[in-house]
ROGUMAR-414382 format. One record per residue (C-alpha): residue in three letters; x, y, z. Coordinates in steps of 0.02 Angstrom, whole numbers, padded with zeros to 5 digits, always signed. Layout:
N
ALAXYZ;...
***
This chain:
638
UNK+05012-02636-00545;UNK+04910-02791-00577;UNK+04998-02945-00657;UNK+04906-03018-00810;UNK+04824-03179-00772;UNK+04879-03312-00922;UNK+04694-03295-00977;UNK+04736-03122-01029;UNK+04889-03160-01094;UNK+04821-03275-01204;UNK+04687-03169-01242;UNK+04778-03047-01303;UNK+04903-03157-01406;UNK+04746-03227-01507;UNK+04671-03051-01530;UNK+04833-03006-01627;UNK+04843-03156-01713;UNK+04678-03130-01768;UNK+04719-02973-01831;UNK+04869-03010-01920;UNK+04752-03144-02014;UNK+04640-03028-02076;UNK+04768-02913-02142;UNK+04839-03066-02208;UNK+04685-03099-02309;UNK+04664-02915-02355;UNK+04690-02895-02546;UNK+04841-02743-02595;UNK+04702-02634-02635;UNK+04587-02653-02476;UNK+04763-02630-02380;UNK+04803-02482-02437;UNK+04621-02404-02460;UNK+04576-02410-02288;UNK+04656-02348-02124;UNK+04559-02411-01958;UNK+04662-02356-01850;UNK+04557-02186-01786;UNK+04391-02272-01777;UNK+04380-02364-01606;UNK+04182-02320-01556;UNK+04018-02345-01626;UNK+03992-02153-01639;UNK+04105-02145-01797;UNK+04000-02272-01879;UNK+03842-02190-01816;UNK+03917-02023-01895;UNK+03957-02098-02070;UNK+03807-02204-02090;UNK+03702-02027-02060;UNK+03808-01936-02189;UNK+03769-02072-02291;UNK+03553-02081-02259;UNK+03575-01878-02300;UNK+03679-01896-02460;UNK+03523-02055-02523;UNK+03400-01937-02471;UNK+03434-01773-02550;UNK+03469-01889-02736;UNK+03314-01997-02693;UNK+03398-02167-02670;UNK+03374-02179-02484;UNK+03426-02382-02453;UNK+03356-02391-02271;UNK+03508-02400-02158;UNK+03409-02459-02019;UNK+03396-02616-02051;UNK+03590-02623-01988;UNK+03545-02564-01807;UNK+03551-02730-01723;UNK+03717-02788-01806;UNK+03786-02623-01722;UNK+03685-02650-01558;UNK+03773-02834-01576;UNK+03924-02746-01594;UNK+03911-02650-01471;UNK+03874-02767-01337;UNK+04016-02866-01415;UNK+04146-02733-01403;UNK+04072-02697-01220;UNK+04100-02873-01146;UNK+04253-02869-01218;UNK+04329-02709-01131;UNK+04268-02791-00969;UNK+04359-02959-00967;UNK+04516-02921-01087;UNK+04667-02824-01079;UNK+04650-02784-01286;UNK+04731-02631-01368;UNK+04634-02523-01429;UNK+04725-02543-01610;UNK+04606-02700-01591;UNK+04431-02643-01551;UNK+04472-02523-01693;UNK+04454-02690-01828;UNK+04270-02698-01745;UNK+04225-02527-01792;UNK+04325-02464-01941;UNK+04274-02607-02070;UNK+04083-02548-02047;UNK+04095-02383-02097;UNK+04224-02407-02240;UNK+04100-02549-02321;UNK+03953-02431-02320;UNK+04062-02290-02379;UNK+04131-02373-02538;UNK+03954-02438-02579;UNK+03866-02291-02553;UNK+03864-02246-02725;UNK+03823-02424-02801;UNK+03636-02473-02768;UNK+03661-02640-02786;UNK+03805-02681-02684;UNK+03768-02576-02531;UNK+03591-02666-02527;UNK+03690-02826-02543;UNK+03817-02764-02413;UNK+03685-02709-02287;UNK+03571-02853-02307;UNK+03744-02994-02276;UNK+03733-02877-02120;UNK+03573-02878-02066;UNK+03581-03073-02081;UNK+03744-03097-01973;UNK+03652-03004-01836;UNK+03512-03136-01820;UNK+03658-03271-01800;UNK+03778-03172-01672;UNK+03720-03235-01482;UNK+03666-03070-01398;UNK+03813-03050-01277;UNK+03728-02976-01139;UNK+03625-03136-01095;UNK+03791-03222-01079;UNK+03880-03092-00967;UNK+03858-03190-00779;UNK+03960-03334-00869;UNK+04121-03224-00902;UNK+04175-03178-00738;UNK+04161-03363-00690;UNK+04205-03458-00843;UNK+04404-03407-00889;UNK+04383-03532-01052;UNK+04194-03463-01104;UNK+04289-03295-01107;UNK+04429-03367-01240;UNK+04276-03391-01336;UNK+04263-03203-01371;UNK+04421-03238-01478;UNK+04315-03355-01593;UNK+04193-03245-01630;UNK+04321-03098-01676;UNK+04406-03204-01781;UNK+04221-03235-01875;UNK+04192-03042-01884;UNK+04349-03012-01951;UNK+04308-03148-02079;UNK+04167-03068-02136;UNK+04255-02909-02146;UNK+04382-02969-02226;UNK+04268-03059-02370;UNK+04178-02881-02389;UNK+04311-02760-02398;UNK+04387-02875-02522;UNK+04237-02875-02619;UNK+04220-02672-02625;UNK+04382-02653-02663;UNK+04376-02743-02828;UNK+04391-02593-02953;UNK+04268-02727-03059;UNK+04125-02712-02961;UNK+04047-02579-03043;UNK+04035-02664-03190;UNK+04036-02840-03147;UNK+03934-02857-02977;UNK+03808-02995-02986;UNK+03918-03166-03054;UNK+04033-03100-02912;UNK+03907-03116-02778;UNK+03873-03306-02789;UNK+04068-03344-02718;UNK+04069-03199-02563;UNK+03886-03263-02519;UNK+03937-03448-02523;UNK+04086-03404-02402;UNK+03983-03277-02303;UNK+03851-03435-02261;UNK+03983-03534-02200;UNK+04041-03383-02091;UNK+03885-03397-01995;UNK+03887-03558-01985;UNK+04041-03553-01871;UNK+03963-03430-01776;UNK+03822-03523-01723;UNK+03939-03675-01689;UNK+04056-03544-01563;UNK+03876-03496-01503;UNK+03827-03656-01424;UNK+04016-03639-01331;UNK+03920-03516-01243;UNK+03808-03644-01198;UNK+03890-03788-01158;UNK+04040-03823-01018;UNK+04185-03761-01145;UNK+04347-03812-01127;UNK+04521-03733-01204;UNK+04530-03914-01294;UNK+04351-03862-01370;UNK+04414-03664-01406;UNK+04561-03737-01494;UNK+04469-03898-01583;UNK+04346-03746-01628;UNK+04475-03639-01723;UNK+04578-03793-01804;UNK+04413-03842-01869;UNK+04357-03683-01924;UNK+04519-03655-02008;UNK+04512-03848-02106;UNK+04329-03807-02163;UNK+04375-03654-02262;UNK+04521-03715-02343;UNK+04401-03878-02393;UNK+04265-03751-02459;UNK+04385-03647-02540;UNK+04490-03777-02630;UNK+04307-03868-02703;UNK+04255-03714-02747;UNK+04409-03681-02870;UNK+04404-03875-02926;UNK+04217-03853-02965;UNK+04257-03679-03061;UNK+04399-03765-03130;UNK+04313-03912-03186;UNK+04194-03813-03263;UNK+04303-03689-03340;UNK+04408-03852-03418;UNK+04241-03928-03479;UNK+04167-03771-03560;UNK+04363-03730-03653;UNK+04340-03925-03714;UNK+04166-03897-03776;UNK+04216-03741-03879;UNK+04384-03761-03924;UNK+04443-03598-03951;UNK+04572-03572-04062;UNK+04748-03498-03989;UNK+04849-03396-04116;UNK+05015-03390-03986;UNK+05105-03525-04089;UNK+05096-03420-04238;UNK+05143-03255-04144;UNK+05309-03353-04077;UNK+05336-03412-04276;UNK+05319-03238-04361;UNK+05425-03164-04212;UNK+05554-03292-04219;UNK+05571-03261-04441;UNK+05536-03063-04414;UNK+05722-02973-04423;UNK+05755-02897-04270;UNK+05709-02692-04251;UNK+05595-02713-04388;UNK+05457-02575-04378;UNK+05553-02442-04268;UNK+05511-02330-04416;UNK+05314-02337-04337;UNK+05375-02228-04212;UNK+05385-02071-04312;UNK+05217-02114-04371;UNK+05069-01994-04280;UNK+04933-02084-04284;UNK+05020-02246-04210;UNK+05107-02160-04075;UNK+04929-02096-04018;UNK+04864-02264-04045;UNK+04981-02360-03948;UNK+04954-02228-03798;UNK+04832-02330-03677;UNK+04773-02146-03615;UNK+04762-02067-03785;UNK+04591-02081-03833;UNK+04605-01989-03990;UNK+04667-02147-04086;UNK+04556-02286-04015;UNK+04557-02392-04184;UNK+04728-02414-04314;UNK+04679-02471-04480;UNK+04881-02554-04543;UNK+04835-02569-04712;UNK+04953-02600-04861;UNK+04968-02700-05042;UNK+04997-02904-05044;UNK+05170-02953-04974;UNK+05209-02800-04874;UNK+05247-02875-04737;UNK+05096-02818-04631;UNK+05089-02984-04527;UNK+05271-02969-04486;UNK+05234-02808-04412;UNK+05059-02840-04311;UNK+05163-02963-04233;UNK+05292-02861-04180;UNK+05162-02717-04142;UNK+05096-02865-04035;UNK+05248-02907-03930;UNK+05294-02743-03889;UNK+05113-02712-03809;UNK+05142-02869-03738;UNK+05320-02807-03673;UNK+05257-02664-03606;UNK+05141-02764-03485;UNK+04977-02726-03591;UNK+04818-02843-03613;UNK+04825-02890-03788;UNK+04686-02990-03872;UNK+04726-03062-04034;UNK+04719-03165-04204;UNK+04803-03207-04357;UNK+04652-03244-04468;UNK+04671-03331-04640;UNK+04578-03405-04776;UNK+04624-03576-04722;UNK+04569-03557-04528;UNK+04401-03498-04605;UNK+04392-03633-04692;UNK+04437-03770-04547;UNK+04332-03670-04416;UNK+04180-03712-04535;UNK+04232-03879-04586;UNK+04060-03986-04491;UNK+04062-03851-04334;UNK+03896-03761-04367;UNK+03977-03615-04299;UNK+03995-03458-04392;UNK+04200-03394-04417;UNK+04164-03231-04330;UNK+04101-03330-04179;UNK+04251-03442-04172;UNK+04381-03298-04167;UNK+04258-03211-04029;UNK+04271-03356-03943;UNK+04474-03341-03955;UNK+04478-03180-03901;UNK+04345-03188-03742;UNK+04469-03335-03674;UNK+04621-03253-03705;UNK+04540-03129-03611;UNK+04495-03253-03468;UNK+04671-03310-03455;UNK+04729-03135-03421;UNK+04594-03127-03292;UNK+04583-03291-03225;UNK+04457-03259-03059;UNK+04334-03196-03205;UNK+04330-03370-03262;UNK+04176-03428-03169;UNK+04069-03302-03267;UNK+04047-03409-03411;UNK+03889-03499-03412;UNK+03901-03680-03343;UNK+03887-03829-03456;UNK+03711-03874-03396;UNK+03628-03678-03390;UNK+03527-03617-03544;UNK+03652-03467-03562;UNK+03799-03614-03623;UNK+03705-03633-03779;UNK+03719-03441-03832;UNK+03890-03465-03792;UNK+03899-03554-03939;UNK+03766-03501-04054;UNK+03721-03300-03992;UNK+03855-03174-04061;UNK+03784-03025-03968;UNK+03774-03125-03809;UNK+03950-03182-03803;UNK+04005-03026-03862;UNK+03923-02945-03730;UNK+04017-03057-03612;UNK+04183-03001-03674;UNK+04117-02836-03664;UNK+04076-02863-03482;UNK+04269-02941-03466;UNK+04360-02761-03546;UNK+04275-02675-03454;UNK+04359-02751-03289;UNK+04553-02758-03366;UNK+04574-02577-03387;UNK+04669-02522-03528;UNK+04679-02668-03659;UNK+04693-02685-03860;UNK+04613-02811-04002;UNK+04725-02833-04126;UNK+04653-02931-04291;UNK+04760-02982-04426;UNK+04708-03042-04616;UNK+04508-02989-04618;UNK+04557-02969-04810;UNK+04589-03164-04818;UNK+04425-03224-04790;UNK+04224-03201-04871;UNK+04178-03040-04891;UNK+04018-03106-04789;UNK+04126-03153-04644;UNK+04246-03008-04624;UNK+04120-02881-04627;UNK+03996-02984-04486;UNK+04196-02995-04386;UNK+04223-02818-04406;UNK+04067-02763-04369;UNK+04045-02834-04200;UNK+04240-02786-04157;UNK+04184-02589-04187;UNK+04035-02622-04062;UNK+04163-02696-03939;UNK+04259-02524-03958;UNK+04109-02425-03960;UNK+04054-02506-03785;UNK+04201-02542-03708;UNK+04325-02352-03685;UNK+04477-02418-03609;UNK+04486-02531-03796;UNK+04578-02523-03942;UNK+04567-02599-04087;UNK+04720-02647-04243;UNK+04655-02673-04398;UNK+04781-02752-04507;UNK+04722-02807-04706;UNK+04723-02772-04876;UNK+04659-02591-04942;UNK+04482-02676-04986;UNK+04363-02537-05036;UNK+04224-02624-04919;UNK+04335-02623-04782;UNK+04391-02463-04811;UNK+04211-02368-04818;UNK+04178-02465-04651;UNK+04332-02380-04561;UNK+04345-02217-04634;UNK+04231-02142-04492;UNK+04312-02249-04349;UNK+04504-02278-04408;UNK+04665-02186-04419;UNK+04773-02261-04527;UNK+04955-02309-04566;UNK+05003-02377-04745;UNK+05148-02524-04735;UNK+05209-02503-04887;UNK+05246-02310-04883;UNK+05339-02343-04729;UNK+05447-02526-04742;UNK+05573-02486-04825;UNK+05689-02472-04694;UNK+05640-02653-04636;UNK+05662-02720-04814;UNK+05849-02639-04835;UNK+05890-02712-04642;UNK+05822-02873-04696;UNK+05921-02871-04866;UNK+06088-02815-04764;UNK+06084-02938-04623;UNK+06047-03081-04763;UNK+06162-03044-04861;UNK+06266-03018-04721;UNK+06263-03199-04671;UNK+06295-03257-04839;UNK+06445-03148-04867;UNK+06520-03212-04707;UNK+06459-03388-04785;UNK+06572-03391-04945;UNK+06715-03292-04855;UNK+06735-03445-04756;UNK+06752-03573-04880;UNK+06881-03472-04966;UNK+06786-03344-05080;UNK+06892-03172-05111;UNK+06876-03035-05030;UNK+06875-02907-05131;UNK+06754-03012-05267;UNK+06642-03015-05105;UNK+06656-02811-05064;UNK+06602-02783-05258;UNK+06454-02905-05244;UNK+06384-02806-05074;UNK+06333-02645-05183;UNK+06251-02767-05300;UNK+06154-02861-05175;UNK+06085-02685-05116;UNK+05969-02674-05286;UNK+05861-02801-05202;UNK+05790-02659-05110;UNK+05775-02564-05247;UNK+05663-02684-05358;UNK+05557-02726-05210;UNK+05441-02623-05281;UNK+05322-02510-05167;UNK+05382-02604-05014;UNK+05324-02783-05074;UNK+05425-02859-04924;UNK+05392-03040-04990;UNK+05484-03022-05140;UNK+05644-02980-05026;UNK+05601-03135-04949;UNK+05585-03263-05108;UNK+05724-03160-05191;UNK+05857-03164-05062;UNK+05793-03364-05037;UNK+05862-03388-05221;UNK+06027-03271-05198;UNK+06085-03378-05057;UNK+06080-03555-05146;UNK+06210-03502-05276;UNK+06358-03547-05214;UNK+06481-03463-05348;UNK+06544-03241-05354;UNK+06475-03260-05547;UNK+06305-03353-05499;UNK+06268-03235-05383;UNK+06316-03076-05483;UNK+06213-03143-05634;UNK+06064-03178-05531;UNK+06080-02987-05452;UNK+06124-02920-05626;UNK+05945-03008-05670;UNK+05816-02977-05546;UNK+05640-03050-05554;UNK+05511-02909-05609;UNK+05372-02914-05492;UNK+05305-03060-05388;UNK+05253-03173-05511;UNK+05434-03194-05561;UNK+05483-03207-05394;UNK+05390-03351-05373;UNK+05432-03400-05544;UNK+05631-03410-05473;UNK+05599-03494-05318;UNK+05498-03642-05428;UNK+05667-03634-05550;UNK+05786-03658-05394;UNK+05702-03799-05332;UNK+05717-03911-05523;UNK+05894-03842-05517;UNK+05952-03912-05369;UNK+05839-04059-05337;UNK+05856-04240-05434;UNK+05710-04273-05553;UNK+05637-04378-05411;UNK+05623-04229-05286;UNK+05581-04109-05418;UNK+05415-04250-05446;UNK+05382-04257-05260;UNK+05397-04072-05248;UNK+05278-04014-05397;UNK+05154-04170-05308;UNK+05177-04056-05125;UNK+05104-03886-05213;UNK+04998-03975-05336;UNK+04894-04074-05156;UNK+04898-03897-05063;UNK+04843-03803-05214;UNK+04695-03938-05269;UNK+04643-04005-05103;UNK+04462-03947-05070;UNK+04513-03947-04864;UNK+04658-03902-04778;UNK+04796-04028-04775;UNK+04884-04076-04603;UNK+05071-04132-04635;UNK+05023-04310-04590;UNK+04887-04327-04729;UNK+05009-04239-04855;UNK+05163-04363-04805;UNK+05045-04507-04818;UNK+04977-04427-04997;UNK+05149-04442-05060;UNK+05159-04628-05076;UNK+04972-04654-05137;UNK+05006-04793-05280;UNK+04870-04740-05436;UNK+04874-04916-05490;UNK+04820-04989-05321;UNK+04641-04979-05266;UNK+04685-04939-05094;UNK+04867-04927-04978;UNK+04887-04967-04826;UNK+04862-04860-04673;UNK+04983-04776-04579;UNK+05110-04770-04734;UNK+05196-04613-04764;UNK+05346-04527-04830;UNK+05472-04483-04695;UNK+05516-04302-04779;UNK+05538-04111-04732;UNK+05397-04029-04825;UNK+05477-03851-04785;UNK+05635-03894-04836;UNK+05592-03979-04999;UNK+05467-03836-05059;UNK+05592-03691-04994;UNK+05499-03506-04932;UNK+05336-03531-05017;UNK+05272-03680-04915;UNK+05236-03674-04731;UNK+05168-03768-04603;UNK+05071-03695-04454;UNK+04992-03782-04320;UNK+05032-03950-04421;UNK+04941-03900-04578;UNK+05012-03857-04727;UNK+04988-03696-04801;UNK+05062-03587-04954;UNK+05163-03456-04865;UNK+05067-03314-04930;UNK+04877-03334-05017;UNK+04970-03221-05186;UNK+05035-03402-05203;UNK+04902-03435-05268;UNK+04871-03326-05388;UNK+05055-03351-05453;UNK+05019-03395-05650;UNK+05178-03513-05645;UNK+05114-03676-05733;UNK+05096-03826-05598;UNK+04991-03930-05726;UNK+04867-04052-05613;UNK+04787-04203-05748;UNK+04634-04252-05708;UNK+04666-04433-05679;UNK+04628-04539-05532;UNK+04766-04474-05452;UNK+04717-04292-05430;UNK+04657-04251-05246;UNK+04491-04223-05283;UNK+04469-04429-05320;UNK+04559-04489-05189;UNK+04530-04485-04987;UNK+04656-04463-04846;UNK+04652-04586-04698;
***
């Protein structure tokens, strides 16, 4: 029994490290897709690329597999020379064969990327040294034979960059913006395989072999890390340019006020259950429609995080009158186009190796990017289509111009119409436009038919807390057990599920701080919103000093009057404008809580200030505004 020489063992150590590379490299999917271990000769290949010329030729897309014949007469020579001066398994020489007919398998049925696939081939054959010139050299050369471990290693490179590339369940949608990347790394391929070429050539050394690979090794790494800079880079630039808005701030803020197990009672509702099914394509778009206050943004959000929970791709945005307003404030791009623009990154940043697809700063497509609805919706389109099952959830279309909900709406039905694995929420007001727009596409699920489990679990856990509240500073017991029925009337009088008067009304329960005060106030319930509001303005003079109460009624008088949106900065500084000094200095401000001097009907999102509801608005409680030189409209923030 022969003894192998250390050239062998060698050999056979850096075959198998080789290997183990290129399974290293191997995506999950390619791993578990293909199985080489049964295809160890040509003939297999042979076989499958004849199935294949039969298959193109009976449906008339015959793609000319001959032009592969001298990267398997390569190959072949290759595998030959190798058999002759190695001891390698045969598990081995199967990595030479089995990749082949796999990449022309799962391409077969995609024109584009088998011609792409075949021609990569076809080009690595004109660089690969034909092995049979070199043969003589092998029997006296031990080192020029290492060198057969170089160009194994670049094979299974190349395989390894293909199969990868097949494998991608996006391809088929997705191909050419791919193509750029696996080329790029393909070319540099070759390029090391010329370089181990002129080994052949030259009086190698096992200091060259191994200089060869380190080499090798450091220049892919190097490509690879300026290629993500450079996508990076340009990714970072293009976000910068656009600055899309993100809406995650204000999903954490309505989840962290929603109570918890709010909107378990959408579970016995049909046409949600089939909506919220990622397979169920009966129910592809949910129209959550319900009056003013109901509490459907409460409950998008929490429709929102349990997608989210459940590991689905969920694109989404909490639209309002005063984002309408801001997006259009000097951009010159429409509001419809902004939220697109939210939604197709928040769709990049679940997919982030999709991010390169986005035209680059400098390329004529980066200007419909901006301007060209149908071309960036088509990108996102393009995006869906790779995620698999994913929803678009869009909150508050009743908030802004008729003009711009309908253009938003619109394009988000031609999203769902192109893209099958999509759903889309609707959640807004029952606007007759809206409505005749959805009847043909929507089911539907009416809040405030439904919430009234919500509002009664809001009411109890509120009252709950105060209860426990005024137990512990000494209240009695039993005065406390009579009050709970009481409180329970809250429910009641929120008439049709108006979840926003819970909200306001509990707001003024809890500031009394006396059995009676509280009993009188449940005794006496506001009627309707418009009290509500009216109760909430009457806590605030009761329990404020006639300074606050003036600083208060200036807060809602600025965010009601101001013809922009107010950030909290510009509304602190507001507060100490002097009316009899022609100017104040900058930077001044007062150091205040807005949300805690205005109570629930102010809020501040994203560092403007907002009412808490637009129906504040339209609240008919009298906030008289003079018009003096101290009204906003005559006076401008720094």
């Amino acid at each position: 029994m022969a003894v192998p020489s250390n050239t062998d063992v060698w050999m056979e150590a850096a075959f198998r490290a080789a290997k183990q590379d290129f399974l290293d490299r191997l995506t999950e999917t390619a791993k578990t897709t293909f199985d080489f271990s049964n295809l160890a000769t040509i003939n297999d290949v042979v076989a499958a690329a004849g199935d294949i010329e039969r298959k193109q030729e009976k449906t008339r897309s015959f793609r000319g597999l001959v032009r592969i014949r001298p990267f398997l007469r390569v190959l072949g020579e290759y595998s030959g020379v190798v058999n002759t001066f190695s001891q390698v398994q045969p598990e081995i020489l199967c990595l030479i064969w089995g990749p082949i007919k796999f990449l022309l398998q799962a391409t077969s049925n995609l024109a584009a990327a088998f011609d792409k696939i075949v021609k990569v081939l076809q080009d690595v054959s004109q660089v690969l040294p034909r092995f049979q010139q070199y043969t003589a050299l092998f029997p006296n050369n031990v080192e020029i034979r290492r060198v057969l471990c170089l160009f194994f290693e670049d094979i299974l490179s190349l395989y390894a960059e293909l199969l990868n590339f097949v494998t991608n369940r996006r391809l088929s949608v997705i191909l050419e913006p791919f193509w750029p990347r696996i080329r790029s790394r393909i070319e540099q391929i070759q390029s090391d395989i010329r370089d181990h070429t002129a080994l052949l050539k030259e009086n190698v050394t096992l200091e060259d072999i191994s200089r060869a690979q380190r080499t090798r090794k450091l220049v892919m790494e190097e490509a690879e890390r300026n290629e993500k800079f450079r996508r990076l880079q340009n990714f970072s630039t293009i976000r910068n340019d656009l600055r899309p808005e993100t809406y995650h701030l204000r999903l954490e803020d309505l989840r962290s006020q929603a109570s918890e197990g709010s909107g378990k009672w959408l579970d016995r509702q049909v046409n949600f259950m089939k909506w919220l099914d990622p397979t169920d394509r009966s129910a592809r778009c949910l129209w959550v429609h319900g009056i003013p206050g109901a509490g459907k943004t409460y409950l998008t959000a929490n429709i929102i995080d349990r997608l989210r929970k459940a590991g689905q791709c969920v694109l989404f945005a909490f639209i309002t009158h005063e984002h309408e307003q801001r997006f259009s404030e000097g951009s010159g791009i429409s509001f419809g186009m902004r939220v697109l623009h939210s939604l197709l990154f928040q769709a990049l940043d679940h997919v982030p190796d999709l991010q390169h697809i986005l035209p680059e700063p400098w390329s004529p497509d980066h200007t419909k990017l901006s301007k060209d609805v149908g071309f960036t919706k088509d990108l996102l389109c393009m995006i869906l289509k790779t995620i698999g099952p994913n929803f678009i959830v869009l909150d508050g279309l009743d908030e802004i111009k008729e003009e711009a909900w309908k253009a938003l709406l619109s394009t988000s039905l031609e999203i769902k119409q192109a893209c099958v694995e999509t759903k889309l929420l609707i959640s807004s007001r029952e606007l007759r436009g809206l409505a005749s727009m959805l009847e043909k596409h929507a089911v539907t699920v009416r809040v405030d038919k439904g919430n009234h489990e919500d509002i009664r679990a809001f009411v109890r856990a509120e009252s709950a807390d105060m209860l426990a509240e005024l137990a512990r500073c000494g209240a009695p017991k039993q005065e406390l057990l009579d009050i709970r029925p009481a409180l329970e009337s809250i429910v009641t009088k929120a008439d049709e599920g108006m979840f926003l008067y819970a909200r306001l009304v509990m707001h003024v329960v809890k500031d009394y701080r006396t059995v009676a005060e509280i009993r009188a106030e449940v005794n006496n319930l506001p009627d309707g919103l418009d009290q509500a509001y009216g109760r909430v303005i009457s806590a605030v003079d009761r329990k404020t000093s006639p300074k606050l109460r003036a600083v208060v009624r200036q807060i809602l008088m600025w965010i009601a009057c101001a013809e922009r949106l107010l950030r909290e900065e510009e509304l602190l500084q507001a507060l100490v404008v002097d009316i009899s000094q022609r100017d104040f200095t900058r930077g001044r401000k007062d150091y205040r809580d807005i949300r805690e001097a205005c109570g629930p009907i102010v809020e501040v999102v994203d560092g403007v200030v907002r009412f808490v509801h637009f129906s504040v608005k339209e609240y008919s409680h009298p906030l008289p505004l003079p018009r003096t030189q101290s009204s906003p409209e005559r006076l401008r923030l720094t």
